[in-house]
C-alpha positions in Angstrom: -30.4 62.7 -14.8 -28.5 61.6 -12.1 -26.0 58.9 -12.6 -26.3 55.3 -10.0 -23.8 54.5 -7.7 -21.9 51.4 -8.7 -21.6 48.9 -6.6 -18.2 47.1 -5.9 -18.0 43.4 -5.4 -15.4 42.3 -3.0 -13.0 39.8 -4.2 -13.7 36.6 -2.5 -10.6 35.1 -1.0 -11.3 31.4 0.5 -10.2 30.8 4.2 -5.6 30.0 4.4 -6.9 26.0 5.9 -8.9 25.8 2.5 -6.4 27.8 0.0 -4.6 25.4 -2.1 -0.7 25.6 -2.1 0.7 26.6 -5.7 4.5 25.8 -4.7 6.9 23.5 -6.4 6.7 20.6 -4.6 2.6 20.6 -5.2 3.2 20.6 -8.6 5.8 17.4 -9.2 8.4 17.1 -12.0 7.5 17.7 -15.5 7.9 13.7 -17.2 10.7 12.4 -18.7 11.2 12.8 -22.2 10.8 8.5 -22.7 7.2 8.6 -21.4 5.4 9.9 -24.6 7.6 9.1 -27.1 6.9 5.4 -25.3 3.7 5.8 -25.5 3.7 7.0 -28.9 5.5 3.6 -29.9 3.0 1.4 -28.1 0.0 2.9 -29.8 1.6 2.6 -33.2 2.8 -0.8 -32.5 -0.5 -2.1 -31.0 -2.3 -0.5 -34.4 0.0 -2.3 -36.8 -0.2 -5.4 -35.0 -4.0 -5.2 -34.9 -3.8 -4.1 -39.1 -1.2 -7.2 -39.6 -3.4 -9.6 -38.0 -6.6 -8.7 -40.0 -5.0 -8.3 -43.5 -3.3 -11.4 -43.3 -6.3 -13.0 -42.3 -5.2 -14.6 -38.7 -2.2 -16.0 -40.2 0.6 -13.5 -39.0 1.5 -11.7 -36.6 1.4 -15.3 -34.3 -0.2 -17.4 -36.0 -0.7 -20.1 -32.6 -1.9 -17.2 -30.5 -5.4 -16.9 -32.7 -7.4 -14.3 -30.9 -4.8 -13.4 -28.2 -3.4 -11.4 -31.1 -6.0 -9.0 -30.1 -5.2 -8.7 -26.8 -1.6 -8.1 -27.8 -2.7 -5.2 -30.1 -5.5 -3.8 -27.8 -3.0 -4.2 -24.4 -0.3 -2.3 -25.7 -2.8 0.7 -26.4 -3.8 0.4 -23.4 -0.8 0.3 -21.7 -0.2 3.6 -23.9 -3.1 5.6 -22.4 -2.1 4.4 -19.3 1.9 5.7 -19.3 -0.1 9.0 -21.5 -2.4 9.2 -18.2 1.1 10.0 -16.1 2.1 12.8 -18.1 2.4 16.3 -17.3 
């Protein structure tokens, strides 16, 4: 029996207005070596400040801030994903 012909697709190649660019200055700097190990810190620190605060039962870290102990804990993880959101 007589074999098909295959068909080829052709490659689709998107208009040079449309192409991205894929040079160096599209791409930016690779990150400083500070920004994860920063960001590292904060989320450890922001977990054992959050741990102290519950175990000692609202008594320590700060003992006048009551529940803005929480926001200390929770902001510096946040400010971890934030500098972790910069990072290439």
């Amino acid at each position: 029996m007589p074999k098909s012909q295959v068909r080829k697709k052709k490659v689709y190649t998107p208009p040079s207005d449309v192409r991205p660019t894929t040079d160096a200055a599209t791409r930016g700097k690779p990150s400083p070596i500070w920004l994860p190990i920063t960001a590292v810190t904060l989320i450890v620190f922001g977990i054992a400040w959050l741990v102290v605060y519950y175990l000692s039962g609202t008594a320590y870290p700060v003992a006048s801030w009551q529940y803005w102990n929480l926001a200390v804990g929770f902001g510096s993880m946040v400010a971890s994903l934030i500098l972790l959101s910069r990072w290439r």
